[in-house]
C-alpha positions as CSV (number, residue, x, y, z in Angstrom):
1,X,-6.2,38.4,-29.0
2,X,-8.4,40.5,-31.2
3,X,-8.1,40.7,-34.9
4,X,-7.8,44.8,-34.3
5,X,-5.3,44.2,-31.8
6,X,-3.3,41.9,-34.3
7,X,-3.9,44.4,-36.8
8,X,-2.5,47.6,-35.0
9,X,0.4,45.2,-33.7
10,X,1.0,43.9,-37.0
11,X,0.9,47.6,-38.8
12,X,3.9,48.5,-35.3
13,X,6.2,46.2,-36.9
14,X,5.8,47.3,-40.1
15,X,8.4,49.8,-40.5
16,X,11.9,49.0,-41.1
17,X,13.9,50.7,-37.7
18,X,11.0,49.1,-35.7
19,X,11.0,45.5,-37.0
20,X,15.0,45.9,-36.7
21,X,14.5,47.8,-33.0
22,X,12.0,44.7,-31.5
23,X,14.8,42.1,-33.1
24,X,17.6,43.9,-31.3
25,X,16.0,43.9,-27.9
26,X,14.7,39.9,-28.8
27,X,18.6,39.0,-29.0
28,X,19.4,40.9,-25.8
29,X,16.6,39.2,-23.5
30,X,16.5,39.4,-20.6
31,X,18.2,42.4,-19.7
32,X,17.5,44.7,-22.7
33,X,19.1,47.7,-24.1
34,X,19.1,52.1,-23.0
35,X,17.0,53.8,-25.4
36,X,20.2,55.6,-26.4
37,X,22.2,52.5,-27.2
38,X,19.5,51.0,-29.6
39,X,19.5,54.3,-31.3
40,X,23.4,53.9,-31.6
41,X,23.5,50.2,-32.9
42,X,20.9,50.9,-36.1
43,X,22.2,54.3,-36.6
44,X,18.9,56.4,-36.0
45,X,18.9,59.6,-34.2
46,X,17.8,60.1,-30.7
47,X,14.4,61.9,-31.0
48,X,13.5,59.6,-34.2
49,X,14.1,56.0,-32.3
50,X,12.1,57.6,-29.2
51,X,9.1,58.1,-31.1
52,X,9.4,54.6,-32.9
53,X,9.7,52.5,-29.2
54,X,6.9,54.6,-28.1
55,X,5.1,53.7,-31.7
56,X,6.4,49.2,-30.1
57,X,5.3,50.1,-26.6
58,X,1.4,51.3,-27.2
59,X,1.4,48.1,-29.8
60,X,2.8,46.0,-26.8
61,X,6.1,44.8,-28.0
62,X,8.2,46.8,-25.8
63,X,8.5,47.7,-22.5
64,X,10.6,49.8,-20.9
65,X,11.8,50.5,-17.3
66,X,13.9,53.8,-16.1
67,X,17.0,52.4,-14.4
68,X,18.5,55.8,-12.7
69,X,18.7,58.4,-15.7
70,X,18.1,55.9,-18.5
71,X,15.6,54.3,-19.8
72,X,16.0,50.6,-20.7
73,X,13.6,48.8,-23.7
74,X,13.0,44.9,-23.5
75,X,10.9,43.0,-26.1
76,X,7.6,41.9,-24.8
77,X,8.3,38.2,-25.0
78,X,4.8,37.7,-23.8
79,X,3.2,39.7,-26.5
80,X,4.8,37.7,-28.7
81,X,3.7,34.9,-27.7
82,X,0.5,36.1,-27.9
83,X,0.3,37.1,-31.8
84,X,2.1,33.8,-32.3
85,X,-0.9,31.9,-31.2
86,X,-3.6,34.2,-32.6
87,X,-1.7,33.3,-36.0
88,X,-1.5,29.7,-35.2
89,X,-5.2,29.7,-33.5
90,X,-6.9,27.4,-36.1
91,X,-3.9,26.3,-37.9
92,X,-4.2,23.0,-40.0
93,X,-7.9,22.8,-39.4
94,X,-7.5,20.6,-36.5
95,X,-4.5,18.2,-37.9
96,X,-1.9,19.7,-35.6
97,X,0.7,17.2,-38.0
98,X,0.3,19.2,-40.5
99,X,1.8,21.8,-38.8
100,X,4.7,19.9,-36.7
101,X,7.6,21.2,-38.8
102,X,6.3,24.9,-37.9
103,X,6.1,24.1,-34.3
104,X,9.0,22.4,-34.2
105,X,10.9,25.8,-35.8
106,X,9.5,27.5,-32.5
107,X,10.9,25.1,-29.9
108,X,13.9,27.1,-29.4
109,X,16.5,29.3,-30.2
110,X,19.4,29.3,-32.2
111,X,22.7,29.3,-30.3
112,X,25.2,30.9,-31.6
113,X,28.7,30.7,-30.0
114,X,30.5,33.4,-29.0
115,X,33.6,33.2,-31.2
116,X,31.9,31.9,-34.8
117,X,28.9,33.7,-36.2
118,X,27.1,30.7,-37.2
119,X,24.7,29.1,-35.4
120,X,25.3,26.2,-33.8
């Protein structure tokens, strides 16, 4: 990845409704969410929350398929990935120790179980 392409996709997710939109569609992987339903859950109106995915999608972090009369947003996982290693590219100056606790944050997921909010 680019430094300008960091930069713009950097400068997508730096707007409240569109760091909390890509989040929404991270926890609902992989089968995503209607346009109109991630409008609903963070309380933004139609029209605006279209024009914010549009602002993710030409960044890369969303994509979106229609499904009959709907559209339906998933987070790029891929792009993701990608701005993850562009920020870890030359981390520790070749002493990937140094950076084990980091890496080890990224192994996976939290679990969280269905009937208690806190992670497992």
């Amino acid at each position: 990845m680019e430094t300008t392409n960091a930069i713009a996709s950097f400068a997508a997710l730096s707007q409240d409704t569109r760091l909390k939109a890509f989040r929404l569609l991270v926890s609902q992987e992989p089968v995503g969410l209607p346009a109109g339903e991630i409008a609903r859950q963070l309380s933004v109106p139609h029209n605006t929350m279209s024009a914010h995915l549009s602002v993710l999608a030409r960044a890369g972090w969303v994509v979106s398929q229609r499904q009959s009369r709907q559209i339906i947003y998933r987070a790029s996982l891929s792009h993701m990935e990608m701005v993850i290693q562009f920020l870890l590219q030359d981390c520790c100056a070749g002493h990937p120790e140094l950076c084990a606790s980091l890496v080890d944050s990224l192994r996976g997921c939290r679990v969280v179980n269905s009937n208690d909010s806190n992670p497992e």
